[in-house]
N, C-alpha and C positions, 0 to 999 in steps of 0.2 A: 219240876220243869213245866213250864207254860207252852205249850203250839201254839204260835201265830198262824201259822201258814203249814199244811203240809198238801202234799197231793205225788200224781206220779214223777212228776219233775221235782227241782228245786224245793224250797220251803225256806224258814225264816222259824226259828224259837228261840226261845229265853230260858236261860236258869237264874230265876230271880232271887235265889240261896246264895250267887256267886256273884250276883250283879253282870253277866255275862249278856250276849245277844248274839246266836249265832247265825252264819248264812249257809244256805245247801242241805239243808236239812233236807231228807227223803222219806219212803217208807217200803216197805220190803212187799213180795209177792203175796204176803197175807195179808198186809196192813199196817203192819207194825211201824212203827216210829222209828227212824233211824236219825241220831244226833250228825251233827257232819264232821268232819274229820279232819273240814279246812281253818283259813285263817277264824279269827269271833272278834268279838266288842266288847270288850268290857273295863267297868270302872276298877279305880286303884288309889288308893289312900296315899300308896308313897310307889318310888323309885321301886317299878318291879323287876329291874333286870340281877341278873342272878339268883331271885326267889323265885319265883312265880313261872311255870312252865306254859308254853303258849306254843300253836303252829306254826310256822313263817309266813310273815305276811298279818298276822296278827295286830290288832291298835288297841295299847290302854289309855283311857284317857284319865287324869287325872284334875286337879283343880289348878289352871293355867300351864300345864304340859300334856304333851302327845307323847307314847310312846310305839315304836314298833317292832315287832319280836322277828328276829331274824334267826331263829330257828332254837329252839331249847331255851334256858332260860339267860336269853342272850337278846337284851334290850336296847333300843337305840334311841334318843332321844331325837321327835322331827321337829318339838320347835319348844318355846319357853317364851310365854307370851308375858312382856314386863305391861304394871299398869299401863292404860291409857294408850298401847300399842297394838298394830295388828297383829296377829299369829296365820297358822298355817305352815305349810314347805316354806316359805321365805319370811326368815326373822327377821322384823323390822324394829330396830332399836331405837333410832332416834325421830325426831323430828326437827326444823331449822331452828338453829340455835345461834346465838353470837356470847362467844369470850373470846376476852384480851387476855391473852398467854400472860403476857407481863414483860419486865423488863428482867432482861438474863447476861448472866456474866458467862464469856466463854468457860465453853469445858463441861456446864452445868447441862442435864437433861431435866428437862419441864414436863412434867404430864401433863396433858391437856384434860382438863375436869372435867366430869359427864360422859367421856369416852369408854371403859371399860365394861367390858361383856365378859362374860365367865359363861363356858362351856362344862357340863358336867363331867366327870370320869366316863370315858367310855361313847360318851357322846358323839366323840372324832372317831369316823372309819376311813379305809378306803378309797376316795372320792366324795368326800363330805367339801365344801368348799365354804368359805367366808368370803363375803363383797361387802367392800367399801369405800365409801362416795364421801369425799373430803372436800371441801370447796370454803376457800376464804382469803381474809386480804394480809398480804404480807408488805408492814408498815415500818422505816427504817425513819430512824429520830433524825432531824435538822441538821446535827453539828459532828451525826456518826459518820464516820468512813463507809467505805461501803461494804454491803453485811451482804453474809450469807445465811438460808433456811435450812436447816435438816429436822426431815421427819423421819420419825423411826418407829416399827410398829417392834412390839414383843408377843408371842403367843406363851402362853404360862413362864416358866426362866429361860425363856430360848428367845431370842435375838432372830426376824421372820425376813425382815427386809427393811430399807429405805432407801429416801432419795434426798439430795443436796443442791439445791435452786446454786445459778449463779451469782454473782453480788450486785447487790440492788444499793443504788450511789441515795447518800444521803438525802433527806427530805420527801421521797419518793417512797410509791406504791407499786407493789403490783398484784394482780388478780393469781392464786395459784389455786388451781384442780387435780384432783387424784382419785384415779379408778385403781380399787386395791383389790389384786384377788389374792387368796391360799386355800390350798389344795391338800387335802393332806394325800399322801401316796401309798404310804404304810403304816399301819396301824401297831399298837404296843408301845411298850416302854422304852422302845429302841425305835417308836416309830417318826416318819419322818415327810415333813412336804414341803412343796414351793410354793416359791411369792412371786407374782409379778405388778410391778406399780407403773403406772405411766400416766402423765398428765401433762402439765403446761402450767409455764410462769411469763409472763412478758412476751408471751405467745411464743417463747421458748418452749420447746416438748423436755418432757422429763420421761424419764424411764429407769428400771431398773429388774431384775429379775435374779430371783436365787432359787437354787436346784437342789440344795443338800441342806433346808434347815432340820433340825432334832424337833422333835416334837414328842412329846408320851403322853401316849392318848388313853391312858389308866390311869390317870390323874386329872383335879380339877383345872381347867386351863384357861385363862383370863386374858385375854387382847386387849393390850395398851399400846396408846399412842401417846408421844414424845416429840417435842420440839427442843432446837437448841439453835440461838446466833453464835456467829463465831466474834463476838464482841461486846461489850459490855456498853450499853447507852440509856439513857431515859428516853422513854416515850418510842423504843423500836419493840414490834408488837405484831403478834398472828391472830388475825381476829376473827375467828370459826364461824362462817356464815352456815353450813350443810355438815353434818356428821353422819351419815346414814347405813346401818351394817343388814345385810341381811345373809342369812347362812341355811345352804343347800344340805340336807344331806342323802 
């Protein structure tokens, strides 16, 4: 063990055997060295939740993930930094992008490419939330009737929320946004959160919100998004200007 720091207060040491850095370090009425007994720092090769024993309050950091030890060997992931993104509490996934969904036959759901985020096992608690900022143009071909949009999001096999633009008359555009929150409420394999989406089409508001989706947050869990016309046309198309997630936990 190394002392950085000790004195009658506070203090600061390292175990450089463990890759560790702790804070509150003290020392007793002789002198002696006392380790602290609170959260520490330290590095981690892999995923240390369920090996690795830590305080509460604890952060491993690893190479592009943070973890934080919520008490025993009970680890939460705060963020999973993708190349060329920022990290920190607020995961930022994308930056502006443009695709053309393409052209779809009723009935069909389209994933929209570039969108999905995977969430580790375990990573979803309590109050963990996902945000997402959807913004692009909804284009309906010259000679279709008039079409409608549905977006749909999915959190790992569970079905989270969506919304359904009204019908946009052939030849025509319109601008559609969406602020997308989930929440998860309870945590497990029975656990369970809400969505709420609200935005605007044709200066139309959109909205929607669900209170009882499933979610098991002991599993890896993946958020896709989904588009679908209710028509089949060439050249009618969602053309993603903004995809941007970021996730609290």
């Amino acid at each position: 063990m190394s002392v950085f720091s000790t004195g009658p207060g506070n203090g600061i040491y390292t175990k450089s055997a463990t890759n560790v850095l702790g804070l509150g370090a003290t020392v007793d009425a002789n002198g002696a060295f006392i380790a602290s007994t609170g959260p520490v720092i330290s590095f981690s090769a892999t995923n240390p939740s369920g090996v690795v024993t830590a305080n509460s309050g604890s952060l491993a950091l690893s190479t592009g993930t943070a973890y934080i030890n919520k008490g025993g060997t009970n680890w939460n992931t705060v963020s999973t930094v993708p190349a060329g993104s920022k990290g920190g509490y607020q995961f930022y996934a994308m930056t502006t992008q443009t695709n053309s969904v393409g052209d779809n036959t009723s009935g069909v759901l389209n994933e929209i490419p570039f969108t999905s985020t995977t969430y580790a096992a375990n990573s979803l608690s309590a109050g963990s939330t996902i945000r997402v900022r959807l913004a692009g143009i909804f284009q309906v071909a010259g000679a279709a009737p008039g079409t409608t949009l549905l977006i749909r999001f999915d959190l790992g096999p569970s079905f989270v929320g969506s919304v359904l633009t009204g019908a946009i008359a052939g030849g025509l555009s319109s601008p559609v946004i969406l602020d997308v929150q989930f929440t998860t409420l309870t945590a497990g394999s029975g656990g369970t959160c809400t969505s709420s989406l609200q935005g605007s089409y044709t200066a139309i508001t959109l909205g929607s919100v669900n209170n009882s989706a499933a979610v098991d947050t002991t599993i890896s869990n993946t958020l896709r998004c989904f588009v679908q016309f209710n028509n089949a046309a060439v050249g009618t198309n969602f053309n993603i200007k903004q995809f941007n997630v970021d996730f609290f936990q």
